[in-house]
Every structure is written in C-alpha cells, then in structure tokens.
PAGU-680652 format. One record per residue (C-alpha): residue in three letters; x, y, z negated. Coordinates in pm, whole numbers, plus 50000, padded with zeros to 5 digits. Example, Ala and Ser with C-alpha at 12.3 -4.5 7.8 and 13.67 -1.06 7.14 Angstrom:
2
ALA512304955049220;SER513674989449286;
# end
This chain:
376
UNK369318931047848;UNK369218955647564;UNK368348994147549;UNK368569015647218;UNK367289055747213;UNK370389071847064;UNK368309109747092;UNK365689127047229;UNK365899162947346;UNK364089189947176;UNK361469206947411;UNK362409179547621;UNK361309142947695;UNK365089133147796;UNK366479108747606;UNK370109094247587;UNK370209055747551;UNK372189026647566;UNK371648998447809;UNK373778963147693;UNK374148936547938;UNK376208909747985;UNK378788929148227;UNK379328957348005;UNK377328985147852;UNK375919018348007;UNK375549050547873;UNK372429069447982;UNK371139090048140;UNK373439074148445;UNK373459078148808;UNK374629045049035;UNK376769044049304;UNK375429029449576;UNK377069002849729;UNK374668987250009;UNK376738955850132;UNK378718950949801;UNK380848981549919;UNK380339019949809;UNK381189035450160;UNK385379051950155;UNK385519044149802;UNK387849014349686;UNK386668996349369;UNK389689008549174;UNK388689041049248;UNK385159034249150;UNK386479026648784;UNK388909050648771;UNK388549082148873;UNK384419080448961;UNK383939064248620;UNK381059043148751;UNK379359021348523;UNK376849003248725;UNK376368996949101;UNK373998988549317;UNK373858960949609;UNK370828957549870;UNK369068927749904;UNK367978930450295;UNK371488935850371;UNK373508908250180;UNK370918887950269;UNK372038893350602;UNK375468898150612;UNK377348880350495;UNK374878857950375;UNK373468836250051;UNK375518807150122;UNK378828827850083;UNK377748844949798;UNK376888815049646;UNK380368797449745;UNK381938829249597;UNK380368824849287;UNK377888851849332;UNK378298888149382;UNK380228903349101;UNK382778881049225;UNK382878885249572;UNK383098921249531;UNK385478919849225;UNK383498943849012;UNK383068932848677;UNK380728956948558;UNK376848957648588;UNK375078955448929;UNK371378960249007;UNK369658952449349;UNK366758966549499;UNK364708942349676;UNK364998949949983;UNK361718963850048;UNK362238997950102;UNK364588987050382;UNK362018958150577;UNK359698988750529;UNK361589013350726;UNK361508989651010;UNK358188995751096;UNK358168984951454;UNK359718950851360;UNK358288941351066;UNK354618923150989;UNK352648926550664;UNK350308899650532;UNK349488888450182;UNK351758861050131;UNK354958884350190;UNK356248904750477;UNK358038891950803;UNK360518913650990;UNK363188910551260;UNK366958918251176;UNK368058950251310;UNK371748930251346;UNK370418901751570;UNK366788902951606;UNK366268870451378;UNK363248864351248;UNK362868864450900;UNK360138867150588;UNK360378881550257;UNK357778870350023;UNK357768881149619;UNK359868840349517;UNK361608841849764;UNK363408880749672;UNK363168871149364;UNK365388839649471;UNK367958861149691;UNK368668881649347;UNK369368851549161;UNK372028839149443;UNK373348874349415;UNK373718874949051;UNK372908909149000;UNK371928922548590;UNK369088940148723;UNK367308929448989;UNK363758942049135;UNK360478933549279;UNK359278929649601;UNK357208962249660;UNK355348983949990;UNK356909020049954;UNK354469036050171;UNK355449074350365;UNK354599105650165;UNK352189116150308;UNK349799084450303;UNK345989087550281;UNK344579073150011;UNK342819045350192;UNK346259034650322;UNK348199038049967;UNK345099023149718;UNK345288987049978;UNK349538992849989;UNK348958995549592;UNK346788963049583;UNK349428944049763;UNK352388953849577;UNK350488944249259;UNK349888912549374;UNK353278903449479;UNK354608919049166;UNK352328893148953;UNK353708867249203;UNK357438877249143;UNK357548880748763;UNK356038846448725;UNK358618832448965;UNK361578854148785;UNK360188838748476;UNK360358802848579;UNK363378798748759;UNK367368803248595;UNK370148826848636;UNK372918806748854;UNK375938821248726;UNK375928819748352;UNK375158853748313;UNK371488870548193;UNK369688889848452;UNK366588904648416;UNK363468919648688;UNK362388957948690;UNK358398961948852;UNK358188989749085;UNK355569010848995;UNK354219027449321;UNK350939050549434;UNK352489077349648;UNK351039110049565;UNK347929096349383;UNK347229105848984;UNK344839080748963;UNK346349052349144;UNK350309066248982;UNK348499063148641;UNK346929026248750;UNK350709012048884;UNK351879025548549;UNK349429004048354;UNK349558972648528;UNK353588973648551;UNK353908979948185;UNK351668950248048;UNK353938925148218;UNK356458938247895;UNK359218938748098;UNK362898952347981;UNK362848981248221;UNK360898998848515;UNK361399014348802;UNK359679041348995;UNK359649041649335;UNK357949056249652;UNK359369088749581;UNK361719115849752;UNK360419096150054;UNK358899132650206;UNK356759146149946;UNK357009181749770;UNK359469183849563;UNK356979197249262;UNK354289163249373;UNK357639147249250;UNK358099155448953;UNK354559156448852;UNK354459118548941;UNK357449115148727;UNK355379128148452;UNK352379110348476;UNK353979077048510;UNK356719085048240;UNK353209090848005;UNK352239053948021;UNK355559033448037;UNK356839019147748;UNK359449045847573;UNK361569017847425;UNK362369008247782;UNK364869021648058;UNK362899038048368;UNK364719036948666;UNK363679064748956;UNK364379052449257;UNK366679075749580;UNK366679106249386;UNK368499128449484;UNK370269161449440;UNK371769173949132;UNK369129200949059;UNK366709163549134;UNK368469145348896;UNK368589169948597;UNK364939177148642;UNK364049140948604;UNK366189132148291;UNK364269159148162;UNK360949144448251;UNK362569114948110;UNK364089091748336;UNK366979071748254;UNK368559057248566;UNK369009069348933;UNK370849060949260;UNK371029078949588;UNK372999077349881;UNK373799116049887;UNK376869119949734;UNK378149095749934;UNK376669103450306;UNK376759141550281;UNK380619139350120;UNK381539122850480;UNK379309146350660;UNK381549174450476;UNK379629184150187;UNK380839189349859;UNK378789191949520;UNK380039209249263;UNK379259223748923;UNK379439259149020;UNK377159252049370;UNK377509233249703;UNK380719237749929;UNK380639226350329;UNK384259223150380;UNK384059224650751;UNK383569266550723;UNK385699285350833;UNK386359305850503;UNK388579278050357;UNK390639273150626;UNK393409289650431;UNK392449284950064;UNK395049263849879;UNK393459266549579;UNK392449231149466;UNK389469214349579;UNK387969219649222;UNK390649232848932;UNK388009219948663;UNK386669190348855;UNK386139154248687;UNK388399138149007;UNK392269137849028;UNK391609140049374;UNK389859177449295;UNK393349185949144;UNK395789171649392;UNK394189186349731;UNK393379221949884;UNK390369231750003;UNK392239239750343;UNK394019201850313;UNK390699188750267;UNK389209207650546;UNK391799204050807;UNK391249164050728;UNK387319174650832;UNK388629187751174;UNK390519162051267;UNK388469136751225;UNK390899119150941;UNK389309091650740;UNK391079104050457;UNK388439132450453;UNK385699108250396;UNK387209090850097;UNK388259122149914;UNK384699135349979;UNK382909106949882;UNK385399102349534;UNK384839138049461;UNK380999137649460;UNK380419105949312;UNK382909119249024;UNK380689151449026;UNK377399130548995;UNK378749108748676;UNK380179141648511;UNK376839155048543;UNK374579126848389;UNK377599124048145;UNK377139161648068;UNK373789154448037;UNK374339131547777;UNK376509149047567;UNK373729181547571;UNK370669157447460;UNK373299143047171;UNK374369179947068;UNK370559192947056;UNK371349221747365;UNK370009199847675;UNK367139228347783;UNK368889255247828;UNK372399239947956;UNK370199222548199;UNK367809252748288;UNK371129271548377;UNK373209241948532;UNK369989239848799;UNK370449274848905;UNK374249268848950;UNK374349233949158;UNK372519244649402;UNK373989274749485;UNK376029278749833;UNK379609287149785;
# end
C-alpha cells in the first residue's frame, strides 16, 4: 500500500491524500461503507459504485468468520470475489464485536474465547489466528486484534485492557509479517491504538503502535459513550505522535458534524454504520440539516427528496413518495434511504477534499457543521 499528502489545510491539520492499493486508489479524506457480512445493508453493489461513489468497503471479521465461513471464502477465491466488488476492502478484526458480547465471551492472555450469538459455538480469537481469518478474506487492509474497552472505564481497568492489546498487537504484526497474502494481491495490517479516555495511556498506545512502522493506523475505542469534546481531544493527542506520512483510520465515527471535525484534527479514514441504520429507521442527512421523513410535514411535499443532492435517487423521488414508502412499511424505503445517505456521506468527505485542495477548508467546514446538523 501507498499514501501520498497531496495538501494540508491552512489553520488546519487536515490533509487530503492518496491511498494506492492493489484494488484501486482512494481519495482522502474518505468515509467507508460498511458492509458487515460482505453486504452494505439495501444497497446493491452496482449502486454502491454508481450512484454512492464508494471507494472502499469494509467486511467484519467475527461475522464472515461465521457465516458463511473461511472455507467458502476460500473456495470463492476470497472475498472481493465472493462479493463481486473489485475495489478496496478493509476488515476490522473482529474485536470490537467478541467484545460486545460480554456475557459470552472469556479474556485471557493468549487471545479471547467467545460463544456465537448464531449457534452458541464455541470459539477463540487469538492475535495469528485474526490475523489468519484476514488473509482467507483477502481484504487490502486488514487490522489487529484489540480490547475496545466502554467509555467510561477506570483507569485500572483500561491501563491492564491497554497491556493486553499491546501484547497481542506485537503478537499479530509478527504473524502478519511472516505469513503470505493467498490471493495474489498485497494486503497490509493497521495497529489499533487504544487507551479510552486516558492522555497518558492515549499518548503511550500512540508510541508503541507507531514504532512497529506500519503503512497506516487506526484509532479505536472511541464514540463508544464518551463526550463528544473527550473525543476529539483524543483525536488530537494521538494524531500528535503518529507518523504524518501515514493514513490514520478513526474507527465508528459518526455523524457528519463527527466526521468534519476529525478530518480537521487530521484523520484520514472513517466508517460508521449511521448512514446506513438511521436511513432505514427514516432518517435522512443532508447538506442543509437532518430530515425524519416519517413527520407529518412532508406528507404532501413533492418536491424532490434533495433537488441538489449527490444521488439520482434524491432527484427522482418526493419527499411524500419517500415517506409514504416509510408508512407502509415498503422495503423500497430502506434502500432509497440508505443510497441517499451513503451518497450524502461521500459528497461530504469529497467536499472536504476539494476545500483542503482549494486552501478554504476552515471556514467551509466551520459553517457546513452548523448546517448538518440542523433539524429540517
């Protein structure tokens, strides 16, 4: 993998950048779909090219490990091809997921055992064998095994949760380095640099993740129930000590106002499941605020969806269409939703972009955060 600085923001540590791999090249800043099973939910991969404009996705480790399994990925010829997207993919490792299973899952130093929440199965993840999965998957970018502890942790609980991830993070990138891609394709590994809320142990993560001189980093353990403001800070401090000739990935974030606040802070990659989830729940994001098309007050506004939006769906269907779809429970609503907000999300990184080339990202971003989060 390759990644070039194009420009740096004045007043501004954003930066816009190019990321080369062997699927294709992305423009950054960039937001990633996220497509759990080696599906984006309602969205067909056509449409994914198309009209979202997606240039990366992202596939989950825990659940293609899963279902439908290693063995038919492998038979498949791994997942770009099973999937029939031929541009980049990255996988998280799965840990975020095992994590959330608290009640079924067991920690321990050589890796962490957990029960399937589709069977019951027993099964354990330890830093090879992720680090294995990813290379049966065939993902670009894949990541390492990692605790994301809650928030609110105490700092007992996050400095040991720390310790552990660092040690399977050692563990994975000298696996990652001595084993092969499978598919004839390069893929490279991402550390997770972790520490919850903690300056200190933030700053320490930071450090230890960025003398492995790895081709990109990720940042994760946020949006996970902190302040907003602890957020960013973290952003910040760990954003000081990783390399600046590398990509840095921040992990489930978020909203748009989230987003444009952390390319400013100088993040290069993101992925949430947002646009997708609250577009079938109804929501729309727009540029000039947030619409819930299940109100009332556009039962009988034809206008369309969004006149200026990035979408041909935006153009071709009403507001009322789109919310009588809503009401009666149509599928059709869920799709258009989830195609319209992803759209949004790649216009705005793409926006982004085009502000940090021209010189004029401050202020079109200190503006464009007052305006997406308004409620139309």
């Amino acid at each position: 993998m390759d990644y070039q600085v194009l420009s740096t923001a004045a007043d501004s540590h954003a930066r816009a950048g190019l990321i080369t791999t062997d699927h294709g090249t992305i423009e950054t800043p960039i937001f990633m779909p996220v497509g759990t099973v080696g599906a984006v939910k309602a969205v067909h991969m056509r449409e994914l090219r198309d009209e979202v404009k997606a240039q990366i996705i992202l596939g989950n480790t825990y659940h293609l490990y899963l279902r439908p399994g290693m063995d038919i990925i492998e038979r498949a010829g791994g997942l770009h091809k099973f999937n029939s997207w031929d541009r980049p993919i990255l996988t998280d490792s799965g840990g975020f997921q095992v994590f959330s299973l608290s009640a079924n899952r067991k920690l321990r130093d050589e890796g962490v055992t957990f029960r399937s929440h589709i069977d019951g199965s027993k099964h354990l993840f330890t830093p090879e064998r992720v680090v294995d999965i990813q290379r049966s998957i065939g993902s670009d970018i894949m990541m390492a095994l990692d605790e994301c502890p809650p928030g609110d942790s105490d700092y007992g609980y996050a400095r040991k949760s720390l310790d552990l991830t660092h040690r399977w993070l050692r563990r994975g990138w000298d696996h990652f380095r001595a084993t092969q891609p499978r598919y004839g394709h390069s893929q490279t590994f991402f550390p997770i640099v972790q520490g919850c809320t903690y300056r200190d142990l933030r700053q320490e993560s930071a450090r230890f993740a960025a003398d492995l001189g790895a081709e990109g980093y990720a940042i994760g353990g946020l949006a996970v129930g902190e302040p907003t403001e602890v957020m960013y800070d973290m952003i910040e401090v760990v954003n000081d000590i990783l390399p600046a000739d590398r990509p840095r990935y921040l992990m489930g974030v978020g909203t748009p106002a989230n987003m444009l606040e952390a390319v400013d802070r100088g993040v290069d990659m993101m992925d949430c499941v947002m646009p997708t989830r609250n577009g079938r729940n109804g929501m729309l994001f727009t540029r000039h605020g947030i619409m819930n098309m299940r109100n009332q007050k556009w039962a009988s506004d034809f206008s369309p969806i969004q006149e200026d939006g990035p979408a041909e769906v935006d153009r071709i269907y009403s507001k009322a269409y789109l919310r009588h779809l809503f009401i009666a429970q149509e599928i059709l609503a869920m799709q258009i939703a989830s195609i319209h907000n992803l759209a949004f999300y790649l216009w705005l990184m793409g926006e982004a972009r085009r502000h940090i080339l021209a010189g004029d990202f401050k202020p079109w971003k200190e503006q464009m955060v007052i305006d997406v989060q308004r409620r139309l």
